[in-house]
C-alpha positions as CSV (number, residue, x, y, z in Angstrom):
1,X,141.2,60.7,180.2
2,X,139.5,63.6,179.3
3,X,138.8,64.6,182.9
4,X,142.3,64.6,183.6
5,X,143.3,66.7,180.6
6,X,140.8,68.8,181.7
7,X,141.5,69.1,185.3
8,X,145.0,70.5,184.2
9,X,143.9,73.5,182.8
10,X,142.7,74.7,186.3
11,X,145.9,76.3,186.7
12,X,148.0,78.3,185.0
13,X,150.9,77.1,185.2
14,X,152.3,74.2,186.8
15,X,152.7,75.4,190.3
16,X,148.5,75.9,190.2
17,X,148.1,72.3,189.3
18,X,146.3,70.4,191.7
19,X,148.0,67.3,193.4
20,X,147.3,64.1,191.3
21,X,145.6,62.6,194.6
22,X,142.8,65.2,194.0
23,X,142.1,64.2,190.5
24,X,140.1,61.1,191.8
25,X,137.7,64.4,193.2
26,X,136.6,64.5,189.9
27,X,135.8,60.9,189.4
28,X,133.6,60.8,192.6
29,X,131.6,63.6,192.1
30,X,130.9,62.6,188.7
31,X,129.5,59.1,190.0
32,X,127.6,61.2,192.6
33,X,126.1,63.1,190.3
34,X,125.1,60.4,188.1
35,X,123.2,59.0,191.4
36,X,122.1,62.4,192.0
37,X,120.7,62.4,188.4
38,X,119.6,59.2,187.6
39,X,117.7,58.4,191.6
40,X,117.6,61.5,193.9
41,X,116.0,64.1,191.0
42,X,112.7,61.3,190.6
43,X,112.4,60.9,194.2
44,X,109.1,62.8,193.9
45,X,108.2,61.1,190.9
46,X,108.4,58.5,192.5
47,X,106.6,59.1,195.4
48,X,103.7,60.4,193.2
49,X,103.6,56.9,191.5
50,X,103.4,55.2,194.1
51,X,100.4,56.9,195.0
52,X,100.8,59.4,197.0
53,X,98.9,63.0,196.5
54,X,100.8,66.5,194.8
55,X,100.2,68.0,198.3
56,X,102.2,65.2,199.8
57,X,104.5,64.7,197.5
58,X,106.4,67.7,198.6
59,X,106.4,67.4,201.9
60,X,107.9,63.8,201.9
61,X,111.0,65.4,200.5
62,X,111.6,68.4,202.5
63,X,110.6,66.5,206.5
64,X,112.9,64.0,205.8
65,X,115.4,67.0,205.0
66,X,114.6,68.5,208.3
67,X,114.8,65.1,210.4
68,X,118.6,64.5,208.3
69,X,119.9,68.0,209.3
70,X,118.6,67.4,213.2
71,X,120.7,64.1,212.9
72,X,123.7,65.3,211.3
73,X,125.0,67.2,214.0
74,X,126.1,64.1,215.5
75,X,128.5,63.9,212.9
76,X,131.3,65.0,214.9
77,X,130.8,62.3,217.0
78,X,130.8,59.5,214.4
79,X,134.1,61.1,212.9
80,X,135.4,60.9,216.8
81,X,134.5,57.6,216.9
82,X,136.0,56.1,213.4
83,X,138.9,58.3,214.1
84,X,138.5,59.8,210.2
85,X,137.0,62.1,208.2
86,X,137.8,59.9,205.2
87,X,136.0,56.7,206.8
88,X,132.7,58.8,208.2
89,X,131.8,60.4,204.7
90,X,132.6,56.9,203.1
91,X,130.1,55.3,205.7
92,X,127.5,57.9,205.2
93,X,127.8,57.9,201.6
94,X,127.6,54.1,201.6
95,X,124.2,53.8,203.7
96,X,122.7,56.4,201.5
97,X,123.5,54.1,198.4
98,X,122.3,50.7,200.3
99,X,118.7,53.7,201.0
100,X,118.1,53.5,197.5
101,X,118.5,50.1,197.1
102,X,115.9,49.8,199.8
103,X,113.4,51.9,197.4
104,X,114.7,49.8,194.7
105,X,113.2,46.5,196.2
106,X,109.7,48.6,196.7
107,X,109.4,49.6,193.2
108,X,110.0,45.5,192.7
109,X,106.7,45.5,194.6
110,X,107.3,43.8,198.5
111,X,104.7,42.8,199.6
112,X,103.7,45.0,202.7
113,X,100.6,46.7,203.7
114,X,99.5,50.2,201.9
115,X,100.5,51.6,205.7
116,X,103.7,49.4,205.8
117,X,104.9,50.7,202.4
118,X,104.3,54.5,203.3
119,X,106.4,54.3,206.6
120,X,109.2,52.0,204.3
121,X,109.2,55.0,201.8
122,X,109.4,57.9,204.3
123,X,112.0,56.4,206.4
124,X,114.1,55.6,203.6
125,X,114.1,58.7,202.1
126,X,114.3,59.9,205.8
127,X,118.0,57.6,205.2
128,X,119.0,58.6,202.4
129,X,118.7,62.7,203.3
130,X,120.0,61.8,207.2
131,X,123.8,60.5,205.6
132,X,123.7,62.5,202.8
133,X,123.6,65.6,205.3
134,X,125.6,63.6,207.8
135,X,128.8,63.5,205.1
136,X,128.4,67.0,204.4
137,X,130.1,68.8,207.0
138,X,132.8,66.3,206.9
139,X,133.5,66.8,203.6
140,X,133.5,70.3,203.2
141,X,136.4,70.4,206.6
142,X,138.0,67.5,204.7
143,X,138.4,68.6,201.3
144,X,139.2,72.4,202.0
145,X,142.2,71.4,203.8
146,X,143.2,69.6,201.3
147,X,142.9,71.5,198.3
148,X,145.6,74.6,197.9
149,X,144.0,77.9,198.2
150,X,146.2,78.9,195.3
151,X,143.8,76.9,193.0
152,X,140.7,76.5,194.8
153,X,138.3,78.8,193.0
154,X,139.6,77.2,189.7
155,X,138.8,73.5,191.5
156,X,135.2,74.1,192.9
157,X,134.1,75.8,189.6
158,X,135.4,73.1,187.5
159,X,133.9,70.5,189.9
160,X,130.7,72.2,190.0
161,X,130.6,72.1,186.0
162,X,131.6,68.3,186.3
163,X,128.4,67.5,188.4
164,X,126.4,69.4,186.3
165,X,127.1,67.6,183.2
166,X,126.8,64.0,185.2
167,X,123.6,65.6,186.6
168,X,122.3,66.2,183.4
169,X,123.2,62.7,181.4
170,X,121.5,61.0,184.7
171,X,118.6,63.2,184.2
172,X,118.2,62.0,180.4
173,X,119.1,58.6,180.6
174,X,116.2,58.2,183.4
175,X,113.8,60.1,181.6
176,X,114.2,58.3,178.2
177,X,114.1,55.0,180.4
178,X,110.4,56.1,181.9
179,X,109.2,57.1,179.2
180,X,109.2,53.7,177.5
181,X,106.6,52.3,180.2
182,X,103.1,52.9,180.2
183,X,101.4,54.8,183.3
184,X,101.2,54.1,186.9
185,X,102.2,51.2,188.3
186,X,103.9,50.1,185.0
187,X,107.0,52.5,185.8
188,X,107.6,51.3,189.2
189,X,110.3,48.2,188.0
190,X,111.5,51.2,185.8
191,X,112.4,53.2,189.0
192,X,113.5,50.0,191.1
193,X,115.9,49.8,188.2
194,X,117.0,53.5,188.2
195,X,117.3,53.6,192.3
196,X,119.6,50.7,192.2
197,X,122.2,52.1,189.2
198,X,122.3,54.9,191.4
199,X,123.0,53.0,194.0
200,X,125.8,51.3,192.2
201,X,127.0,55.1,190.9
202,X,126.9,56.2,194.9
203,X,129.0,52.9,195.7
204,X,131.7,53.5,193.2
205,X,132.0,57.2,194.3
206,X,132.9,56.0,197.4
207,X,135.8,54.2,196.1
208,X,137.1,57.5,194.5
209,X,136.3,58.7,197.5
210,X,138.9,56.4,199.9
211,X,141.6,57.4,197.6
212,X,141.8,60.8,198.6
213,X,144.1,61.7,201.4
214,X,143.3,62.3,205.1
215,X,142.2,65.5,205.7
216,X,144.5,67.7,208.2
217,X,141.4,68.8,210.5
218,X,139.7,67.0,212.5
219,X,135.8,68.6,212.9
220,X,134.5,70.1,216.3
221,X,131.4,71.3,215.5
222,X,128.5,68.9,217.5
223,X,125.5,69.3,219.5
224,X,127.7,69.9,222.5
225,X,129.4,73.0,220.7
226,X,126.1,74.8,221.0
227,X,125.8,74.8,224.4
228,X,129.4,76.6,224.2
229,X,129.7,80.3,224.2
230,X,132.8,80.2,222.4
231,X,131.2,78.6,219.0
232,X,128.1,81.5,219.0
233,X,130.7,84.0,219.4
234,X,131.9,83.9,216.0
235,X,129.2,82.6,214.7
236,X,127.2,85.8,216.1
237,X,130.6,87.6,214.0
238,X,128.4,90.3,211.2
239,X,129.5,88.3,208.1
240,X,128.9,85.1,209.5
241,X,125.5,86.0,210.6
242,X,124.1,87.9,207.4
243,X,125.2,84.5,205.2
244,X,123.3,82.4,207.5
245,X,120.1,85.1,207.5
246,X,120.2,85.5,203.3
247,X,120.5,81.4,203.1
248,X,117.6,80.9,205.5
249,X,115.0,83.1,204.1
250,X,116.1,82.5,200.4
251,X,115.0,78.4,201.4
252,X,112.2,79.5,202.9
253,X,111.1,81.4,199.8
254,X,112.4,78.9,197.2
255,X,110.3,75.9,198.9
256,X,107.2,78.2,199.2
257,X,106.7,76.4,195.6
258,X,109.9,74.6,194.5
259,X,108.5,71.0,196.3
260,X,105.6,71.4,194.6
261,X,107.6,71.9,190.7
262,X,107.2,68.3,189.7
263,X,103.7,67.2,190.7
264,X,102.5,70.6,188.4
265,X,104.7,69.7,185.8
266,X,103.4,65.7,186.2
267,X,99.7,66.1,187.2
268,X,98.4,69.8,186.7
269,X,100.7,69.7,183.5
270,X,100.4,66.1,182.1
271,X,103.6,66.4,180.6
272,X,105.1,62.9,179.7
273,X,108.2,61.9,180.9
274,X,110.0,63.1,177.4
275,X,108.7,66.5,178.0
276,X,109.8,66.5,181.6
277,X,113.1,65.9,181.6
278,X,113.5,68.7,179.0
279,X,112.2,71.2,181.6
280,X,114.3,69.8,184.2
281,X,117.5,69.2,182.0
282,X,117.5,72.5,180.2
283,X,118.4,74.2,183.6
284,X,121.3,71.5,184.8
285,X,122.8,72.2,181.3
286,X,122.8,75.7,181.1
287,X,124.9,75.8,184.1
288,X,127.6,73.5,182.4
289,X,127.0,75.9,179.7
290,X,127.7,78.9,181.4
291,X,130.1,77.5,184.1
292,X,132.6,79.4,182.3
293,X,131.7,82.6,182.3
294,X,129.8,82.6,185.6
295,X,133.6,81.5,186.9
296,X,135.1,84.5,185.4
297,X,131.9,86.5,186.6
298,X,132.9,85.2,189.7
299,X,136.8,86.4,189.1
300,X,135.9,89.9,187.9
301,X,133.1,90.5,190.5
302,X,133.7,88.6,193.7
303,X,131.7,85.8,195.5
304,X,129.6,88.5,197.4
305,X,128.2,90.4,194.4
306,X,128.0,86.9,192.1
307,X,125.7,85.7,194.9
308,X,123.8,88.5,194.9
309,X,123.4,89.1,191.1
310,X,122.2,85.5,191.7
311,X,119.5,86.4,194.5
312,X,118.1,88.9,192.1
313,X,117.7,86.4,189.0
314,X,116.0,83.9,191.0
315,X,112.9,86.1,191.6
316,X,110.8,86.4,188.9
317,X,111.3,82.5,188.0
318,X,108.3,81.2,190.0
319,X,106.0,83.4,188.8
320,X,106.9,83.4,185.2
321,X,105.0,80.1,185.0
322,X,101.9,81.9,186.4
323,X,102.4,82.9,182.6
324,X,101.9,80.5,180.2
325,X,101.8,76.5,179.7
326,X,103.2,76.9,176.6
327,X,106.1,74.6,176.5
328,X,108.7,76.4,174.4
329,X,108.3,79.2,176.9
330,X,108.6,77.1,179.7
331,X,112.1,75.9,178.3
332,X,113.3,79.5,178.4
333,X,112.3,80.0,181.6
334,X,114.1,76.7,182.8
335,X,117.3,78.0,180.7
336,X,116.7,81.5,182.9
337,X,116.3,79.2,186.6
338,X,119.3,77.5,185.4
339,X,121.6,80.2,185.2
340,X,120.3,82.3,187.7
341,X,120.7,79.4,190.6
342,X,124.3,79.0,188.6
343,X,125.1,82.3,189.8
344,X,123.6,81.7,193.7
345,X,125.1,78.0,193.7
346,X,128.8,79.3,192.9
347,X,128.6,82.4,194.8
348,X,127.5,80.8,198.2
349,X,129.6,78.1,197.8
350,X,133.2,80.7,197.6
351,X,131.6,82.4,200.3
352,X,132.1,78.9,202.6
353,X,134.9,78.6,201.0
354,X,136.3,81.9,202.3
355,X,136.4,80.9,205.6
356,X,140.1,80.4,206.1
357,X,139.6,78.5,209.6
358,X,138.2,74.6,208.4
359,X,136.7,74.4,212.1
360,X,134.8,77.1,211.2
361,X,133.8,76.4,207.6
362,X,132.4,73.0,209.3
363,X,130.3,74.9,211.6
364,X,129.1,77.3,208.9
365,X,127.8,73.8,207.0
366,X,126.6,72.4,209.8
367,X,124.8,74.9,211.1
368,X,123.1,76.3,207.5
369,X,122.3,72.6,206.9
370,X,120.1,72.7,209.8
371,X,119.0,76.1,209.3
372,X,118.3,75.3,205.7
373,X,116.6,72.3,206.5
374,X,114.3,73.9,208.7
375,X,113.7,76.9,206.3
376,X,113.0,74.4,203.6
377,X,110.4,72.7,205.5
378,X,108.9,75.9,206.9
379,X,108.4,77.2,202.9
380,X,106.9,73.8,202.1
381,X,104.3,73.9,205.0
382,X,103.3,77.1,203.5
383,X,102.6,75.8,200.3
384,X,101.2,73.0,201.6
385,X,99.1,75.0,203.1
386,X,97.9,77.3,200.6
387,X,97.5,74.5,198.2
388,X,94.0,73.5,200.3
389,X,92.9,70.4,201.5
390,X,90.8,69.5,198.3
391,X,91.9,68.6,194.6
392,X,94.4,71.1,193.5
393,X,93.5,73.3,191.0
394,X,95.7,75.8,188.3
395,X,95.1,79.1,191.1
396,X,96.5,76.9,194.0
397,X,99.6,76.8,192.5
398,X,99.7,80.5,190.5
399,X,99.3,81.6,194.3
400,X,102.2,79.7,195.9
401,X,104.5,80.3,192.9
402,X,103.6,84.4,193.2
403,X,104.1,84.2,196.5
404,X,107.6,82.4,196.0
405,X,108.8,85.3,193.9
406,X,107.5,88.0,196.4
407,X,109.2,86.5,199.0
408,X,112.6,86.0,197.3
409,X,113.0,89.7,197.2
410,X,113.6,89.6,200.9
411,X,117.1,88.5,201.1
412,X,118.8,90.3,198.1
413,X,118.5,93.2,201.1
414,X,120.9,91.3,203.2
415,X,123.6,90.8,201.2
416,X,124.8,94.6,201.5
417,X,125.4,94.4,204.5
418,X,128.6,92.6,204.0
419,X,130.1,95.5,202.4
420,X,131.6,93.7,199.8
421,X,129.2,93.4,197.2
422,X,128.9,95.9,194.2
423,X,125.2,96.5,194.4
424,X,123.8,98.9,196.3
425,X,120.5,99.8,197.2
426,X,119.7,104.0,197.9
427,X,116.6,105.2,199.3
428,X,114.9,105.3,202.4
429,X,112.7,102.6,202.1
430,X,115.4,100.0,201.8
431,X,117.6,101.6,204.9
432,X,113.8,100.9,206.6
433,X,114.1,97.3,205.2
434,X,117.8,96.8,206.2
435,X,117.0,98.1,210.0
436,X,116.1,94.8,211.3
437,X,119.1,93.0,209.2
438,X,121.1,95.7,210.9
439,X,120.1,95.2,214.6
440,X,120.8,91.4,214.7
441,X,124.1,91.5,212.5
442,X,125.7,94.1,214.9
């Protein structure tokens, strides 16, 4: 009830109401956050439990990111085939769920092989990314043809808020839940446990999810389309192209050390699972907390410069834990990361949003999903990399976190180059830094 009382103060009058069918939008993303939450945030903690090493650990998050986004572009094809958007996001989302129930059964402790259980966890997390990925696209052609422009800032900004505060009590309920176990192999019934609520959350977002309405567009963007001049040609359009060029190098800078977040808070750390989900939580809820205002930031200054403002904030936050271990610290820093990724998160997601053709705004997703995916695995091979081959000690990661936040001061040069954002950037050097932005955005 209280979601629907708040849903109707999106508008501001009645005519800026959204359609009662689009209430249930709330519902589902609230249950999908509560799986993102309570199951997809302790993937790594899990994977570290069950034994594998803090180098590892990131990877066998962000390769089965990269092998999902590959996959996804077949999307198109599946929606072809079911004859619905509505039915292909419900299937994806519904394999994803039965993924975790999969990693549920492991925590129970199946008895397979140490070789046998690594390939069960990497291809179901391989699962679990692959339809996640595979709905997205589908979703985002689906929903924005549904919701009226008239109200659609108000809508995604309230709905982002809503899975941020589902994120969050997933996040706590989880920690508090491990943090009653002993160590090691004591917590894995604990995340069996977790991975199959989730599973049960991701299930009943799906049933929100079939009472939507049938979205008006039907996707075209596949693997085919790239072999098609027609679909680079406005993807090649300057706007277009800059968006794609600031997302790609902002993942590859992010995941230069964000992989590797958990196993130093877990191992180098030794924080306990109390401790933890503080760190982790404090960011999630100062994005509820300043949903708000970042939606009238986003009013008063426009998706462009909110996105950029964003891009700046997010590039001291790696290397502020270079700093200190202190834990009250580290909580402001996380209240900083969560704010600053508040601003990013909202911005990029009005800029899809401003696409006014849905065939288009599916190819932007589909096409940054792979992109992303790639530049997430490409930063994590780098810290991978510069973490060594031997026990990991506090300088591997000050070095990949440093070079995280030296890196993240590449794209915030892009974003001028749409015209449209309020901060500017004089000087000569940063005309010689735009030159190369400006060659392949003509």
């Amino acid at each position: 009830m209280q979601i629907y009382q708040s849903m109707k103060i999106l508008g501001k009058t009645s005519q800026n109401q959204l359609p009662a069918s689009l209430q249930v939008s709330l519902w589902d993303v609230a249950f999908y956050s509560l799986m993102v939450g309570l199951g997809e945030t302790y993937l790594s903690a899990f994977v570290l439990t069950m034994g594998f090493s803090e180098r590892a650990s990131g990877l066998l998050i962000t390769l089965p990111t990269l092998i999902g986004s590959v996959i996804q572009l077949l999307s198109a094809l599946c929606v072809r085939l079911f004859g619905s958007q509505r039915k292909w996001v419900m299937i994806s989302a519904s394999i994803q769920a039965t993924s975790l129930l999969g990693l549920s059964a492991l925590g129970l402790g199946l008895p397979l092989s140490d070789v046998a259980k690594e390939r069960a966890v990497f291809g179901l997390i391989t699962a679990y990314w692959t339809f996640g990925l595979a709905a997205g696209p589908s979703w985002s052609s689906w929903i924005g043809s549904i919701v009226p422009d008239h109200c659609r800032t108000h809508f995604f900004a309230y709905r982002t808020r809503v899975a941020q505060l589902f994120t969050v009590v997933g996040l706590i309920v989880a920690g508090l839940a491990l943090e009653t176990r002993g160590p090691g192999e004591l917590k894995l019934p604990i995340f069996a446990l977790l991975f199959a609520v989730s599973a049960l959350c991701r299930y009943i977002s799906v049933g929100f999810l079939k009472q939507h309405p049938e979205g008006m567009i039907k996707p075209s963007i596949d693997a085919r389309n790239l072999l098609k001049p027609d679909f680079w040609r406005w993807l090649a359009a300057r706007r277009t192209f800059t968006i794609i060029v600031f997302l790609f190098v902002t993942q590859i800078a992010t995941n230069v050390s964000g992989p590797f977040f958990n196993a130093y808070m877990l191992k180098h750390l030794a924080l306990d699972y109390e401790h933890y989900v503080a760190l982790v939580s404090i960011a999630f809820a100062t994005r509820v907390l300043s949903g708000g205002a970042l939606q009238r930031l986003a009013h008063r200054l426009g998706s462009t410069t909110l996105t950029h403002l964003g891009a700046f904030l997010i590039v001291p936050i790696p290397a502020l834990w270079v700093l200190t271990d202190s834990f009250g610290w580290l909580l402001l820093f996380q209240a900083l990361t969560g704010f600053a990724w508040g601003c990013h998160e909202l911005g990029v997601t009005l800029l899809y949003m401003e696409k006014q053709s849905h065939h288009e705004r599916a190819g932007l997703m589909t096409i940054t999903q792979l992109l992303n995916a790639s530049a997430m695995f490409l930063g994590s091979w780098i810290g991978f990399l510069m973490l060594g081959s031997g026990p990991t000690q506090a300088f591997s990661y000050y070095s990949i976190f440093i070079a995280s936040s030296c890196l993240r001061l590449l794209p915030i040069f892009a974003l001028p180059l749409l015209g449209d954002s309020r901060i500017r950037f004089p000087g000569r050097v940063t005309q010689v830094i735009l030159m190369p932005f400006r060659f392949f955005a003509r």
